[in-house]
N, C-alpha and C positions, 0 to 999 in steps of 0.2 A: 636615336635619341627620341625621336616622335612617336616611332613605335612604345619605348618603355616609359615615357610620359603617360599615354592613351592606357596603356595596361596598369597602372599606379591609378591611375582616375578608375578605372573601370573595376580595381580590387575594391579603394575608396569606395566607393559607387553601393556596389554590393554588399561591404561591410556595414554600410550603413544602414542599407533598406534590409537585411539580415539582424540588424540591433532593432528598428522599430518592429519587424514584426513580431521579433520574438516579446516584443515590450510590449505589445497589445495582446498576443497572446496570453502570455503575463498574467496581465490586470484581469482576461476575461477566465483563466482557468483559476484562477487563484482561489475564489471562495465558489467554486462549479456546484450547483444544484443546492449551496444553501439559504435561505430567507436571511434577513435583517437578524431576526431572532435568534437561530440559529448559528452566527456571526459573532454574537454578542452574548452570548448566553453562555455562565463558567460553566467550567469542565473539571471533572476530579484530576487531581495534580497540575492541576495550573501553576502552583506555586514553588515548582520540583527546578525549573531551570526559568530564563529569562524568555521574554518574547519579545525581543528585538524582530524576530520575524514571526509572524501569525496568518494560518490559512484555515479556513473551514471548508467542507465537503461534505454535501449529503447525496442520499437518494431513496426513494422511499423503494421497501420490500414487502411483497404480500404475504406473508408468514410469519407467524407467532414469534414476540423476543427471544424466547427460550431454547430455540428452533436457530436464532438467527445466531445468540448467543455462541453453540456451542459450532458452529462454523466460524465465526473468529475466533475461538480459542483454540483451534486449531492449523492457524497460521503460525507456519515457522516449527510445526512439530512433526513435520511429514506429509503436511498436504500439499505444501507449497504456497505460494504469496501473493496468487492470483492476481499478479499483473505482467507484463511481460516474460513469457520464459525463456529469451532468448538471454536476455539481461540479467534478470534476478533468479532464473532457477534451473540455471544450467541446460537452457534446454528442453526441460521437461514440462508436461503440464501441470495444471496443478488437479487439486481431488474434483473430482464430481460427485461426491457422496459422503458422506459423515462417517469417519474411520468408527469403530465399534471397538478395538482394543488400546485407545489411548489412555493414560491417567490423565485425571481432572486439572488441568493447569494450575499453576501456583507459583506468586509471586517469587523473581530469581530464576526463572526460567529462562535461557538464552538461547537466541538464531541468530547468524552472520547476516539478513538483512534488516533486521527490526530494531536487532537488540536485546533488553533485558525486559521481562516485565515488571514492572513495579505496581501496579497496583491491580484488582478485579473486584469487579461487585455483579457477585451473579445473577445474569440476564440482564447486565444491565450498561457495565460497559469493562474495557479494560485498558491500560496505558502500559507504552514500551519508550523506553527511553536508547539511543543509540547514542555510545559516548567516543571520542579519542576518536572520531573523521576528520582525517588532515590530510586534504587535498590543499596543492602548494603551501604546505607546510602551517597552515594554521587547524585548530583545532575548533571544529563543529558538533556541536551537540543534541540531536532532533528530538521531539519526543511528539511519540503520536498516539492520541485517546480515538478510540471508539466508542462511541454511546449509541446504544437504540434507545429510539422514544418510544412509544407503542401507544398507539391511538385508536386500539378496539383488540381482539383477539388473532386476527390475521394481516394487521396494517401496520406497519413499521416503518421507519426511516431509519437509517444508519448514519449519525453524522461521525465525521473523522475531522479531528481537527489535529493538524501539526504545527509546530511553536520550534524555532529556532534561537541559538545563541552562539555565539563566537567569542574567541577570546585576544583579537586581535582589532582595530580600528579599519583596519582596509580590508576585514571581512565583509562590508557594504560591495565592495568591488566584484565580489563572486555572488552576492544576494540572488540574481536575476540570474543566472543561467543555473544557480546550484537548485531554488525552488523552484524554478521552469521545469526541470526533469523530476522533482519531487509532487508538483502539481498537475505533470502525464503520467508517473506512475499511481498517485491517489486516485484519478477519476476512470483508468484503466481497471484497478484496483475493487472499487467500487461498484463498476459494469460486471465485471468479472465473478464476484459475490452473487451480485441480486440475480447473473442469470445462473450460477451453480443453485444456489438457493430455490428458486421460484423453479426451477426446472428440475430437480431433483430426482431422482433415480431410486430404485430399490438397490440395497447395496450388492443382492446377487448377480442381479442386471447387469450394474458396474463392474461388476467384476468379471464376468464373463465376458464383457465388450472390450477391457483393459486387456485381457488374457489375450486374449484376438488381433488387439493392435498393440500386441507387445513389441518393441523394438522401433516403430515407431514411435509411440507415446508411451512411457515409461513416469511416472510420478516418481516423488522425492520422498518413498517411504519403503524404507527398509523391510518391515513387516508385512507388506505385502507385495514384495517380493519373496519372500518366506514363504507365503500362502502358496503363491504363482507354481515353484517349483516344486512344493509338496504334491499340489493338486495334477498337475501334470503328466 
């Protein structure tokens, strides 16, 4: 009895200091690398779903919008989601290099982690909306924008802002652990960008080095694997 007393305090125990860290954790990743401004500053499609929940995300990148541009439009079309790919991409990494035979994205375009894109403003940002997430049965709806600012020719920030909505009242109950794993995949997400971006490759490079650590590191693009075994 004194044993399974002492083990009931010591779950208690645990549970508890396991709920505040993750609640500081929280509050400190929630709006990670962005200003006041940044925070507060609309965003195209704000007005698409509700923001019962709201996070903002930046990090600034040394390369041109245009540059930055077409590496997020490329998420979810075969380069992969550059955040974990244990979780989000089977494993796989994601691109180190700017695919060269994709078409131009366009709104209605969908991926199993993003979503749909509903809106683009070239070089300048784009919004995905993910609808019908119904973890314990209620249904979640994210929608995540990207915007580059650009503050000279090769200085940018990328801000990412995701806005949540529920359609249920005790969707507050899951708020804290469903955007805790939404706010390690954004700033994953975001590292993950600035150094594909800023460390960029020539794409033969890449592809000769891919070729080489094939079956180890394998990317989420059909086409080149096409290449792979042509070239082979």
């Amino acid at each position: 009895m004194i044993k399974s007393t002492s083990k009931r305090k010591f779950l208690l125990s645990l549970l508890i200091f396991s709920g505040i860290f993750i609640l500081l954790q929280w509050r400190r990743l929630r709006n990670w690398g962005a200003n006041e401004y940044e925070q507060g500053c609309p965003f195209p499609m704000d007005w698409t779903i509700g923001d019962q929940f709201r996070a903002t995300y930046a990090i600034k990148v040394l390369q041109p919008a245009d540059k930055i541009f077409s590496w997020l439009s490329q998420m979810g079309r075969g380069a992969g989601y550059y955040c974990d790919p244990l979780i989000f991409n089977q494993g796989r990494r994601s691109a180190t290099y700017l695919l060269d035979d994709l078409p131009p994205a366009s709104v209605d375009d969908k991926n199993e982690q993003l979503g749909t894109l509903v809106d683009i403003c070239e070089n300048e940002s784009l919004s995905w909306i993910l609808e019908n997430v119904t973890p314990c049965g209620m249904t979640f709806r994210i929608r995540r924008t990207f915007l580059i600012q650009a503050f000279g020719l090769d200085h940018c920030r990328i801000i990412a802002r995701t806005t949540m909505d529920w359609d249920k009242s005790i969707g507050w109950l899951f708020l804290i652990p469903i955007s805790y794993m939404e706010a390690l995949e954004s700033k994953r997400r975001l590292q993950s960008l600035k150094s594909a971006i800023e460390n960029y490759e020539d794409a033969d490079i890449a592809q000769k080095t891919n070729r080489h650590m094939a079956g180890r590191h394998q990317f989420d693009m059909p086409h080149f694997a096409q290449k792979k075994s042509s070239n082979d």
